[in-house]
LUMBATOR-197042 format. One record per residue (C-alpha): x, y, z. Coordinates in steps of 0.25 Angstrom, whole numbers. Each point is the difference from the previous one (the first is absolute). Last residue first. Layout:
<rs>
+-------+-------+-------+
|     X |     Y |     Z |
+-------+-------+-------+
|     X |     Y |     Z |
...
+-------+-------+-------+
</rs>
This chain:
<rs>
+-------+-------+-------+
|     X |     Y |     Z |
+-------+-------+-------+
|    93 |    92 |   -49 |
|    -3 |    11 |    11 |
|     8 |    11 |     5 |
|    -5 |     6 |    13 |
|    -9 |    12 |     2 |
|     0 |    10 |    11 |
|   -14 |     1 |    11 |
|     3 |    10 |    12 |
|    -1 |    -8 |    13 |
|   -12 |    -2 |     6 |
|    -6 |     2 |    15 |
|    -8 |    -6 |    12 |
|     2 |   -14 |    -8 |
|   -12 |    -9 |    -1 |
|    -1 |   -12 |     8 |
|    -5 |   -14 |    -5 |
|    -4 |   -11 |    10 |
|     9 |   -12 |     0 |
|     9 |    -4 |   -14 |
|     1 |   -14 |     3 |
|   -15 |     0 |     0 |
|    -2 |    11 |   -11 |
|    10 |   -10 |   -10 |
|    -9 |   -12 |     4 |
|   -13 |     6 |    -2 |
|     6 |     6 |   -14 |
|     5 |   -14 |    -3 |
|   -12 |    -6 |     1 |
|    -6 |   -10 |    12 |
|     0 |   -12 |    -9 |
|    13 |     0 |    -6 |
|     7 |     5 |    10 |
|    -4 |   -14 |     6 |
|     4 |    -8 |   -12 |
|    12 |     8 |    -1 |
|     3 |    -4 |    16 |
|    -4 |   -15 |    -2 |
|     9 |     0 |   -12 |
|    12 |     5 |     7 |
|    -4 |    -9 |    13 |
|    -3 |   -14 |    -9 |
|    17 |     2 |    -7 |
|     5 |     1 |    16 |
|    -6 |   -12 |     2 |
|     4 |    -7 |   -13 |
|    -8 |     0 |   -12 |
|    -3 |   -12 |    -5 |
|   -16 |     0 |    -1 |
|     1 |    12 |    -8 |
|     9 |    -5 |   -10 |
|   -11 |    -4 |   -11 |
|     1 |    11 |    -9 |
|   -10 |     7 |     9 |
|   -12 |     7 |    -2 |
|    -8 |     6 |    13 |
|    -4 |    14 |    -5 |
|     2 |     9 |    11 |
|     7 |     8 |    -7 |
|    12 |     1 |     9 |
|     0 |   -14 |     3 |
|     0 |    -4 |   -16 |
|     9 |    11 |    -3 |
|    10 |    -8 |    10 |
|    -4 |   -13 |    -6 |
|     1 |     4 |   -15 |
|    14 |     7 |     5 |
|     6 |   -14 |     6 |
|    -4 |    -6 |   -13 |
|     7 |     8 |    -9 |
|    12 |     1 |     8 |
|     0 |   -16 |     0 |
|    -1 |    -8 |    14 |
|    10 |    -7 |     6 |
|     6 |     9 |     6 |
|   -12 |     5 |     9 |
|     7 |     8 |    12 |
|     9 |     8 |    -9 |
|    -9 |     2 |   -12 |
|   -12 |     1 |    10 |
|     7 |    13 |     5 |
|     5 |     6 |   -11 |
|   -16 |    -1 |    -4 |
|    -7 |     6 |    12 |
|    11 |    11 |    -3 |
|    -6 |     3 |   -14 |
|   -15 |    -3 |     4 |
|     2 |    10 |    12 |
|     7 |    11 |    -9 |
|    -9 |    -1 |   -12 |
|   -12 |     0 |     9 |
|     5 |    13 |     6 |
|     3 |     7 |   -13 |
|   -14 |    -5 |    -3 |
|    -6 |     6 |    11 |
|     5 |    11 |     0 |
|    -2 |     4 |   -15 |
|   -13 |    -2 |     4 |
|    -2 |     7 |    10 |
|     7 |    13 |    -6 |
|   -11 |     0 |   -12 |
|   -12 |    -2 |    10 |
|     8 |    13 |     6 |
|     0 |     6 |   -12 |
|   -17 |     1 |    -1 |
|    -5 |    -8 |   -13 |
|    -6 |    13 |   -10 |
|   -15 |    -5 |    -5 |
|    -8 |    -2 |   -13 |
|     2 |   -15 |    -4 |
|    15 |     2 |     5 |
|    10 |    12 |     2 |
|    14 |    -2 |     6 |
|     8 |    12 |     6 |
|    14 |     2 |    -7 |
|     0 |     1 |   -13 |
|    12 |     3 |    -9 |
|    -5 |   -14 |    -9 |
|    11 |    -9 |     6 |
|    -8 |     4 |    13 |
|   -12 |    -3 |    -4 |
|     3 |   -15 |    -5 |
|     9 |    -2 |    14 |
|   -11 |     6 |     8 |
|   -11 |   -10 |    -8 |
|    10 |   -12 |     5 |
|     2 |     5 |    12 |
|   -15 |     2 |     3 |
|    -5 |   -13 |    -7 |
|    10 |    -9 |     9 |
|    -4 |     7 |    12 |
|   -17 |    -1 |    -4 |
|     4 |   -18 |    -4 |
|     6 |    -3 |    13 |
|    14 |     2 |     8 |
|    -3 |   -16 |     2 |
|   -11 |    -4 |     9 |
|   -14 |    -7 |    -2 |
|   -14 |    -2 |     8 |
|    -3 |    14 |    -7 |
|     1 |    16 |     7 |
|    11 |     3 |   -12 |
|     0 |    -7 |   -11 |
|     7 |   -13 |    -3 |
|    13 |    -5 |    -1 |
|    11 |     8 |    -8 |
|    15 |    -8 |     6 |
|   -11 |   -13 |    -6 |
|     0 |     5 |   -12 |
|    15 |     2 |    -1 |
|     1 |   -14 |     5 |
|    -8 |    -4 |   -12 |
|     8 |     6 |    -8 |
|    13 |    -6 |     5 |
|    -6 |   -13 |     0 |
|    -6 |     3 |   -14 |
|    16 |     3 |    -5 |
|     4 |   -13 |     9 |
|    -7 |    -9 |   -11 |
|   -13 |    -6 |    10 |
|     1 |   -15 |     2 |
|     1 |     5 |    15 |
|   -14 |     6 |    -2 |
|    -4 |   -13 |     1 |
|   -15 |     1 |    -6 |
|   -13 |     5 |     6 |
|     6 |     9 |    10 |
|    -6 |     7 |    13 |
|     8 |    11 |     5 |
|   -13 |    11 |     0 |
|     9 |    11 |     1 |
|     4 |     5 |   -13 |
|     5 |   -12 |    -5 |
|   -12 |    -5 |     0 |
|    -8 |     8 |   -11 |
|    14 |     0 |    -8 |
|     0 |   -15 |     2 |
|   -16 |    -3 |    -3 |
|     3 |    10 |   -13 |
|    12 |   -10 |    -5 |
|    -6 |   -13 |     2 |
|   -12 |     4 |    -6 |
|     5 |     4 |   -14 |
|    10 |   -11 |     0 |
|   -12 |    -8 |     2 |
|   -10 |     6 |   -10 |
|    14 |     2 |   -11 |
|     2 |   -17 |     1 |
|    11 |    -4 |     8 |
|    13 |    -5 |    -9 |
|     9 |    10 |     4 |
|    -5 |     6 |    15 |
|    14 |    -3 |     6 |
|    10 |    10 |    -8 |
|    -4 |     5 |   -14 |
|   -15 |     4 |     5 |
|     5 |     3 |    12 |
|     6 |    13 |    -1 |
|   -10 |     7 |    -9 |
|   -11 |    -7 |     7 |
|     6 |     5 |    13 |
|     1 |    14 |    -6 |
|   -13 |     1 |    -4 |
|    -8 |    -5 |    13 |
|     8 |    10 |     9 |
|    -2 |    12 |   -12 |
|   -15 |    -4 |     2 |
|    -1 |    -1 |    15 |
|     9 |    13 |     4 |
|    -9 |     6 |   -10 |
|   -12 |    -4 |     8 |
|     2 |     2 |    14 |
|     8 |    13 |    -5 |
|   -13 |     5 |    -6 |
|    -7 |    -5 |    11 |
|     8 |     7 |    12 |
|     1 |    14 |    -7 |
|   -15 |     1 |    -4 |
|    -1 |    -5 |    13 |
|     7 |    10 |     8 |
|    -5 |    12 |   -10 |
|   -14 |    -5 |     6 |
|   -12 |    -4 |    -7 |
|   -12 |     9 |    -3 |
|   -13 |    -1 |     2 |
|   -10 |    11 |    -5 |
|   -10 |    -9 |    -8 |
|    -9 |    -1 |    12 |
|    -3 |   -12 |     9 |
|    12 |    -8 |     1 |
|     0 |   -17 |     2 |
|    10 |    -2 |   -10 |
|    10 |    12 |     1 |
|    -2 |    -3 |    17 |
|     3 |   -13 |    -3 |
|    14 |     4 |   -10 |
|     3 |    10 |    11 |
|     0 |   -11 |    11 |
|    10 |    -9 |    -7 |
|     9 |    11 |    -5 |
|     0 |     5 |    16 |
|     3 |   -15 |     3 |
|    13 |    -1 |    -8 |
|     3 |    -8 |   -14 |
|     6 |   -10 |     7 |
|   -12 |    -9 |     5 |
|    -8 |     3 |   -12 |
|    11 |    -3 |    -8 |
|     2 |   -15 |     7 |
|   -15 |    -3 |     0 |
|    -1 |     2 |   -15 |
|    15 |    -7 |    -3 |
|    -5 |   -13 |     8 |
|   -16 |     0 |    -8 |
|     9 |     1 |   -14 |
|    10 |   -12 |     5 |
|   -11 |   -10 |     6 |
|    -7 |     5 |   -14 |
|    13 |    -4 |    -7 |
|     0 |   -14 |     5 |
|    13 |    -6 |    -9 |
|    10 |     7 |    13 |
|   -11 |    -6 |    10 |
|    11 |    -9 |     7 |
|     9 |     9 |    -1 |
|    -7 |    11 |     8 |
|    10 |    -1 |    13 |
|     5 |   -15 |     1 |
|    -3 |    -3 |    15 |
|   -13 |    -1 |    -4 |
|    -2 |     9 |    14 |
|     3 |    15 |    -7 |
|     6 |    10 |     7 |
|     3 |    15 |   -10 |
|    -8 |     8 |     8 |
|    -4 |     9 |    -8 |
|   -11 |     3 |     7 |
|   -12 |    -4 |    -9 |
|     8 |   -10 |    -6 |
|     4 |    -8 |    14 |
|   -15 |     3 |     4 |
|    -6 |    -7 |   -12 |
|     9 |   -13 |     0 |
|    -2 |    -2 |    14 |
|   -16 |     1 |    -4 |
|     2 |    -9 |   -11 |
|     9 |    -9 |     4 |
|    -8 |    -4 |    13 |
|   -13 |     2 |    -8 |
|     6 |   -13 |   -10 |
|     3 |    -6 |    12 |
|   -14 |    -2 |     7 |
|    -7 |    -2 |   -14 |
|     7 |   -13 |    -3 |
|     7 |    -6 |    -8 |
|     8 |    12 |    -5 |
|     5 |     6 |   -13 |
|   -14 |     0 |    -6 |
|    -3 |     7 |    12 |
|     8 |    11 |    -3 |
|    -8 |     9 |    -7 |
|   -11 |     0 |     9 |
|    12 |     3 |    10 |
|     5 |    10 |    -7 |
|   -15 |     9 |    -4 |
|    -3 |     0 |    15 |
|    15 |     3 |     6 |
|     1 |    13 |    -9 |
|   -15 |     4 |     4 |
|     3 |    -1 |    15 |
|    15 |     6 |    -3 |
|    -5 |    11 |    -7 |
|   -11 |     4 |    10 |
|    10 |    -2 |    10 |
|     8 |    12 |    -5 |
|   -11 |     7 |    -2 |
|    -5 |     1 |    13 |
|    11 |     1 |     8 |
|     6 |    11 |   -10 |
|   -13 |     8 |     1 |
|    -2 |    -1 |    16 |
|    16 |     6 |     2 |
|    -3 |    11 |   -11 |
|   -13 |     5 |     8 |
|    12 |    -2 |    11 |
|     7 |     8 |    -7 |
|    -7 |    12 |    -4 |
|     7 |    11 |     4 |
|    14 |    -3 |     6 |
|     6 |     4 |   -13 |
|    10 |    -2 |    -7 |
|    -1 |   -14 |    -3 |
|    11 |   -10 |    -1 |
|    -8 |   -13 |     5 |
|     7 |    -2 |    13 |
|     1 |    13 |     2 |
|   -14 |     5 |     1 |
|    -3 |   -12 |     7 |
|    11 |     4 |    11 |
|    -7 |    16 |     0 |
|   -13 |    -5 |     2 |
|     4 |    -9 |    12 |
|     5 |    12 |     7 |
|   -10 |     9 |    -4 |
|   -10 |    -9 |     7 |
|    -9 |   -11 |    -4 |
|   -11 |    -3 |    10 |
|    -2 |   -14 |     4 |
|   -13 |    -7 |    -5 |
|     5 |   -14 |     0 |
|    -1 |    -3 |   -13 |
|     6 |    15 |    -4 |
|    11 |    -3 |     8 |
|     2 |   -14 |    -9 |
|     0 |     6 |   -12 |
|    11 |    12 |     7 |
|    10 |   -14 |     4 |
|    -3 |    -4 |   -14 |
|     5 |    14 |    -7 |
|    10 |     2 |    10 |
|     7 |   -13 |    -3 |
|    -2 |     2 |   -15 |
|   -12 |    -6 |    -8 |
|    12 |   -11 |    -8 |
|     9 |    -3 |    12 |
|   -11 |    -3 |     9 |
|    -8 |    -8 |   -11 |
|    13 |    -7 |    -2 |
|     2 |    -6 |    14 |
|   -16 |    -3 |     1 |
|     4 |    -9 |   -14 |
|    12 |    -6 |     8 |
|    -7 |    -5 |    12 |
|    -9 |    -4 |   -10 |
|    10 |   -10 |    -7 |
|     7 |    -4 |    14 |
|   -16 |    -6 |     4 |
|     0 |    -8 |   -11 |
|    13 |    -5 |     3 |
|    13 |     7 |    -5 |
|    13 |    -6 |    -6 |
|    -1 |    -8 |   -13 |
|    -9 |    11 |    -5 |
|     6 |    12 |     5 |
|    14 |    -5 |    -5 |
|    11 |     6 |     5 |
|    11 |    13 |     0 |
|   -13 |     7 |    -3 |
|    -2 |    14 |    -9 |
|   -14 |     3 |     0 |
|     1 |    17 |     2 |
|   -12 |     3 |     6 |
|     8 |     8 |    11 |
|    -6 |    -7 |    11 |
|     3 |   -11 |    -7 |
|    14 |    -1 |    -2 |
|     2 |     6 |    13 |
|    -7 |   -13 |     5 |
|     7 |   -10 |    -8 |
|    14 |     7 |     2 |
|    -4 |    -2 |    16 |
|    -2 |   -12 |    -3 |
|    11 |    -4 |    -6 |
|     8 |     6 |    10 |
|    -6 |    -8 |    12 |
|     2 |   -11 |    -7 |
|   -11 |   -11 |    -6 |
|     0 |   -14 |     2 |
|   -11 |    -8 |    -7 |
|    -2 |   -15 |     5 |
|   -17 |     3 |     0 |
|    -4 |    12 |    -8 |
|     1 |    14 |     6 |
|    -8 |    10 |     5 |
|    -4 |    -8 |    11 |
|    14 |    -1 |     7 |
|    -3 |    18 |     3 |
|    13 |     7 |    -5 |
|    -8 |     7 |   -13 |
|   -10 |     6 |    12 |
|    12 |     6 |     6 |
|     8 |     5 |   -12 |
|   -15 |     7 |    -4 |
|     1 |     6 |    13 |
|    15 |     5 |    -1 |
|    -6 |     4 |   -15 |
|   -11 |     8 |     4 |
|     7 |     6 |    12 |
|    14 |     5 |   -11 |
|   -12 |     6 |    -9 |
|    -7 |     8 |    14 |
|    16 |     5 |     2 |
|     0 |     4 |   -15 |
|   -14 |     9 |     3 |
|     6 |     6 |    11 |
|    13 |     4 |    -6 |
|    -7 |     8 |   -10 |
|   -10 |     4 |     9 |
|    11 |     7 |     8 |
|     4 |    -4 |    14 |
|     1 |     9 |    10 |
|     9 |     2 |    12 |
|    -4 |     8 |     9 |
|     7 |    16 |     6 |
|   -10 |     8 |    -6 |
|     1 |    -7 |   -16 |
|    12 |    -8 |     1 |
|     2 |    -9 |   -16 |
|     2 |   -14 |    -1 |
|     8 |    -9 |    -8 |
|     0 |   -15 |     4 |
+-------+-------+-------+
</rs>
């Protein structure tokens, strides 16, 4: 690990910091995953599969190379659903909660991590921010699990099971996590479109970001007329939702000739909206996306290579990276070179990050994928970059080779998954140590460009 000297110590950066605290969470998710309770009589799991269950996890991503309900006892199903609320609130967010239960002090250092871990800016405010995400996140998945396992008790005998698929149901949308205990996904409920409308709410409120989440009830619950939401998300939402549309669109478009011929328009309709609401990073599917055309498997893998916003349950380059290089590409055909949206100039540095990060991303999904093409030959290129954009989105599809991957395979996956998670800029600033600036500069000369 990179470290800095500062008077003669070596110290660690909050960037590294907050990744070693990641790798903790999911050596002590690996442990509880290897205790003989957590699975079913006569099943046999390796060391590496769990350990790929428990990044997976941990990072809310929902990939599995077996089946959750053929696998786990009642008591390997709540392990799990623990496993993804700490990958979902944030391993500072739930190690602060639980400070704040206790009545210990929260210092600068814990302040800074929390402000990391959710890509703020500021150390102001965040465990104000910290109380908010607890409380609304488990709000959601309270009112989530109610109205599901109502509704599924007409699939159920009994009460009992119908709240046990409700609640995990509930938690896996709310933070995108992509595990499902049917042991077919959604596609049991593929004709049940309020199971798929309740599914796709829980998911975007889960993906949207918690900052959009706590504007939108402090709009609600405001006292004056003044309010005013945030450039951050103006920005997140229209992409949120433009992202959906054109997504929802262009699968129509595509599969309306291909595997949806013969549906009726209100299950075409639904089919495609739930997978561009999923592919995002929700993972869950509620039909076999391998009967996709490989066009929408393409597409969706470009959905996925997005994710969802910034300081969500989800990973990606998210939405507000995607929107900036997209609007600088748009200005800068246009002789501009600043960016101005709903009355305010985006600072370039927001612009250089981004392009960072998506050059990063390109790289890592590029050579993640020369990888799996040599260690995976059995597997199509198609498929083996749905899976990779899968980990790195944090989304949890798969065209159905996750479960064959080979050891070295589940370690490449396990690592995007993981990046994933903690954010490309964490990851790039822990590799990178403690920044330095120069005691001088060279005088500045152009280079030919294009």
């Amino acid at each position: 690990m990179t470290t800095t000297k500062t008077r003669g110590k070596r110290v660690i950066t909050p960037f590294q910091l907050l990744v070693s605290y990641y790798f903790i969470a999911i050596a002590t998710s690996f442990l509880l995953l290897r205790i003989p309770a957590v699975y079913q009589e006569g099943k046999e799991v390796s060391l590496v599969d769990s350990l790929f269950t428990a990044v997976s996890a941990v990072s809310v991503t929902g990939l599995t190379v077996f089946d959750i309900n053929a696998t786990f006892t009642p008591f390997g199903i709540v392990v799990l659903l623990v496993i993804l609320q700490l990958g979902a609130i944030g391993i500072m967010s739930l190690g602060t909660f639980l400070w704040i239960i206790t009545g210990k002090k929260i210092g600068m250092r814990e302040r800074q991590l929390i402000m990391i871990d959710h890509n703020q800016y500021s150390i102001s405010g965040v465990v104000q921010l910290l109380k908010e995400i607890v409380k609304i996140l488990f709000m959601i998945e309270a009112v989530g699990a109610l109205i599901l396992s109502i509704h599924f008790h007409q699939y159920f005998e009994t009460w009992g099971k119908a709240i046990e698929h409700g609640v995990f149901a509930s938690i896996s949308a709310t933070t995108n996590g992509g595990f499902d205990i049917t042991g077919e996904s959604l596609k049991p409920f593929h004709g049940d479109y309020f199971v798929q409308f309740i599914t796709m709410i829980l998911i975007m409120l889960g993906a949207i970001g918690f900052p959009v989440l706590i504007e939108i009830k402090n709009f609600l619950l405001r006292k004056d007329q003044a309010f005013r939401f945030s450039l951050f998300t103006k920005i997140t939402t229209s992409t949120y939702g433009i992202l959906m549309v054109v997504g929802t669109v262009v699968i129509l478009l595509i599969e309306s000739f291909q595997s949806f011929r013969g549906m009726p328009w209100h299950e075409k309709l639904f089919t495609a909206m739930f997978h561009s609401v999923s592919a995002r990073s929700g993972g869950l599917t509620t039909y076999d996306v391998s009967s996709f055309s490989e066009a929408t498997d393409i597409f969706l893998s470009f959905l996925m290579f997005i994710g969802s916003s910034p300081s969500s349950v989800g990973g990606g380059i998210r939405t507000t990276t995607f929107a900036l290089a997209i609007l600088f590409l748009y200005n800068f055909a246009n002789g501009r070179t600043e960016i101005q949206l709903f009355g305010r100039e985006i600072y370039l540095i927001d612009i250089f990050r981004s392009y960072v990060v998506i050059i990063l991303a390109f790289f890592m999904v590029m050579i993640a994928t020369m990888i799996l093409l040599i260690t995976e030959p059995y597997a199509t290129t198609t498929q083996i970059i749905f899976e990779i954009t899968s980990a790195f989105g944090t989304s949890g599809m798969s065209l159905g080779i996750t479960s064959d991957l080979s050891t070295e395979g589940k370690f490449v996956v396990m690592a995007l998954m993981f990046i994933g998670r903690v954010g490309l800029i964490s990851f790039l600033y822990t590799l990178g140590g403690k920044a330095d600036k120069p005691p001088y500069r060279y005088p500045k000369e152009r280079v030919i460009i294009g």
